[in-house]
Structures are given as C-alpha cells and as structure tokens.
C-alpha positions, 0 to 999 in steps of 0.5 A: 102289561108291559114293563118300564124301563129308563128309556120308557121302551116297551117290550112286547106284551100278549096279555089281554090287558096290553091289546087294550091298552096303548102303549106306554109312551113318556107323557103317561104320567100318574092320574092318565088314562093309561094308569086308570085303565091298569087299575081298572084291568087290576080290579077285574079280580073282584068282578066274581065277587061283586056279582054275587055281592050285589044281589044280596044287597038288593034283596037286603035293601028292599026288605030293609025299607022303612015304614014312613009313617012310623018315622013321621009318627015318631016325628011328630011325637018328638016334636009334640015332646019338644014343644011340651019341654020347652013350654015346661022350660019356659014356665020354669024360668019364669019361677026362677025369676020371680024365685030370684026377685023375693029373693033379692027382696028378702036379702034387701030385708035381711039386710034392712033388718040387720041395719035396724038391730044394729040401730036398736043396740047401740040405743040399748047400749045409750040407754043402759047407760042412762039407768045406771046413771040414774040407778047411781043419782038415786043410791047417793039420793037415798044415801043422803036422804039416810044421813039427813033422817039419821042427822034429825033423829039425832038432834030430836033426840037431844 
C-alpha cells in the first residue's frame, strides 16, 4: 500500500495490494471502494485459518442437526401442559370467587350479628334496669307490709 501524504501524492508501491488497487486520489474518502479493498487485502492473514475453521463447522453442523419430531414432541407436550395449567387456573379462579363471595357474605353476617348483639345489650341493660326498680318497689312493699303486720299485732295486743 502506498502512504499518504498532505498533498494525497502517492509514492510508488510494488507490493500485490497496490497493483490491485487504483491510486489514491483526493475523493477517496472513508467507506470507498479503496478502503474496503485495503480491508479486505488486511484480512487475507486470516484466510489459513478460515479454511481449516469451515470444515469442522460443517462436520459439527450436520451431526448437530436435531431430531424434529423430538421438538415437536416436546412441543406438543408443552402445550397439552399449557392447556392443563391453564384449565387448572381457570378452575382455581372460580374457587376464589365463589371463596370471595361467602366470604363477604359471612362479613356482612359478622357484621349483622355484631348490629344484633349490640341491640340485645342495650335491651339487657333497659331491662336490668327495670328489675332492680322492681326489686326495689318490692323491698319497700315488703318493708311496709312488715310495719303494717308489726302495727296490728300491736294493737290486737292491746
């Protein structure tokens, strides 16, 4: 290859790559015919490589081949799964909503019964008031009723 200089003169080159390639000139410019040219002249190194590297990947390729019908197997496997997970979701979810509704019925229960009890106690409370009023008429009854046997028994005794 030929060096550049600030003036893009080119000095003269005998290599192989340079008999290839035309001469630099101003407009060669990056991604031009010329610089992929020298790029491909530069990866010529690897050609020796490449073509004991191609073989192997052939023999590798061909012995690595899978079985189709053993992926569609799993395939179908994994869908036959699939659809068994999904009847098994669908089943699910329907527990958990009729699971949902007893129990918002059974909160609304709670809740009714919680109204009930708070009910029946203040009724107990009214009605423990009435029987120690009662409980108290009948001590004074009972009291009077004394002072009024006490009181005859006196007077018979006279």
């Amino acid at each position: 290859m030929g060096r550049e200089t600030d003036t893009f003169t080119e000095e003269p080159d005998t290599s192989d790559s340079a008999r290839l390639l035309p001469p630099l000139t101003p407009e060669h410019e990056k991604g031009s015919l010329r610089s992929m040219w020298e790029l491909i002249m530069q990866l010529r190194v690897l050609l020796p490589y490449l073509t004991r590297l191609v073989p192997l990947l052939d023999n590798g390729l061909l012995k690595a081949a899978p079985d189709l019908t053993d992926v569609r197997a799993g395939l179908d496997e994994i869908k036959t799964g699939s659809r068994s997970l999904n009847s098994q979701v669908a089943s699910h979810s329907l527990q958990m909503e009729k699971m949902e509704q007893q129990l918002s019925s059974l909160r609304a229960a709670g809740d009714r019964s919680h109204t009930d009890i708070a009910e029946l106690s203040a009724e107990v409370r009214c009605l423990n008031r009435r029987i120690r009023g009662l409980i108290g008429a009948l001590g004074l009854a009972l009291l009077l009723l004394i002072a009024v046997l006490v009181l005859q028994a006196l007077r018979f005794a006279r």
